[in-house]
C-alpha positions in Angstrom: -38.8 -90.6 31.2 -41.1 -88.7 33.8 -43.2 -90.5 36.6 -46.5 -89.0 38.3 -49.0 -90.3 39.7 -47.5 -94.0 40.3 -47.1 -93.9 36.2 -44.2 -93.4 33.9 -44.4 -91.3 30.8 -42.5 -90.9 27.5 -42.4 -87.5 26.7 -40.6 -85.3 24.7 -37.9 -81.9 26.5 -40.7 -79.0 26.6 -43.7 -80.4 26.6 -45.8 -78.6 28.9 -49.5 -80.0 30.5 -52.7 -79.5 28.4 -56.1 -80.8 29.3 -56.9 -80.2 25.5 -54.5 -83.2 24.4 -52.9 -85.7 27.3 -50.2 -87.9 27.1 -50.8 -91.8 28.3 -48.6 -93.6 30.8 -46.4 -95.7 29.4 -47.8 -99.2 30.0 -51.0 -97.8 28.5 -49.1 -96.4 25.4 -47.7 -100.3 25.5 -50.8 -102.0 25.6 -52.6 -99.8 23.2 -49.6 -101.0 20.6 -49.5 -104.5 21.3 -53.3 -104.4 20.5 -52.7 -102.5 17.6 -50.5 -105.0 16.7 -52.6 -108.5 16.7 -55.4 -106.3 15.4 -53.0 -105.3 12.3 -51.7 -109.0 12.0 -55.2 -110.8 12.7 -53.9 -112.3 16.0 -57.4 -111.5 17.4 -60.5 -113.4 17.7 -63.5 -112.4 19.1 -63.3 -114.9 22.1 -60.4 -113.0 22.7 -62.5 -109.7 24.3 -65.1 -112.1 25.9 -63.3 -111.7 29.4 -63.0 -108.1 28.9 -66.8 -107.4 28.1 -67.6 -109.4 31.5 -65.1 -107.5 33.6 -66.9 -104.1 32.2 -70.3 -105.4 32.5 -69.8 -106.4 36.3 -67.9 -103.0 37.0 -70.9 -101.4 35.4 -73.3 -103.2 37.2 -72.0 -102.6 40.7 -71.5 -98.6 39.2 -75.6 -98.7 39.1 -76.5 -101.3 42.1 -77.9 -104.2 39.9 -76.6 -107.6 39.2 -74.3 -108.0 36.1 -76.9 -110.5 34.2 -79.5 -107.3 34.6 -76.9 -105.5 32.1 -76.5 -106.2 28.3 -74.0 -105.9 25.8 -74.4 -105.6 22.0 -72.6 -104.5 19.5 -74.9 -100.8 19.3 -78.3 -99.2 20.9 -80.0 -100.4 17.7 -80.0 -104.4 17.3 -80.5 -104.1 21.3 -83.9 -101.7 21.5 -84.9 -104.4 18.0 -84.7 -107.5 20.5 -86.4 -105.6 23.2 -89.6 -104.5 20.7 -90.0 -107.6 19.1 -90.4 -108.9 22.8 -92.7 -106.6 23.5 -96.1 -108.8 22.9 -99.3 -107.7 20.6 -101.5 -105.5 22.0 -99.4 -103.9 24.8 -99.0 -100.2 24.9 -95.5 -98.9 25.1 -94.2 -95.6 26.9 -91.7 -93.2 25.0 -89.9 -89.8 25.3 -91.9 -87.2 23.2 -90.5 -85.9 20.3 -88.5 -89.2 19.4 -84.9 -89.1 18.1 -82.6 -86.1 17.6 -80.3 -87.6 15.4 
């Protein structure tokens, strides 16, 4: 067991610092099973992330200066830009990057 940087890590005799592959601390390593764990057993629930997605929509909100209720979350970019053109009333002209998607 190694600490740095206020963290402990795990790691095996040799192993030598790479930015190409990092090793987590240890409480992350933890966490990231334990989720891995309900996920595998269906201990989960949506509800279960709801406090979570709040958390990262406030930090992200203070990150850009708005309020958190000016920042919304979905699933993907898709169903999100669908609810924001079928908003979009008749008639109204609508301003885009040229050239569209590079996908």
């Amino acid at each position: 067991m190694r600490t740095a940087f206020g963290a402990e890590f795990e790691l095996v005799d040799g192993y030598l610092n790479t930015p190409s592959i990092g090793v987590p601390p240890l409480h992350v390593a933890e966490a990231v099973e334990g989720f891995v764990r309900d996920w595998r057993t269906g201990a989960q629930r949506a509800a279960d992330f709801d406090a979570l997605v709040d958390d990262t929509r406030a930090s992200f909100a203070r990150l850009v200066g708005v309020p958190a209720e000016r920042v919304a979350v979905g699933p993907a970019v898709s169903p999100l830009v669908g609810m924001v053109a079928q908003a979009v009333p008749d008639g109204c002209r609508v301003l885009t990057v040229e050239g569209g998607s590079r996908a």
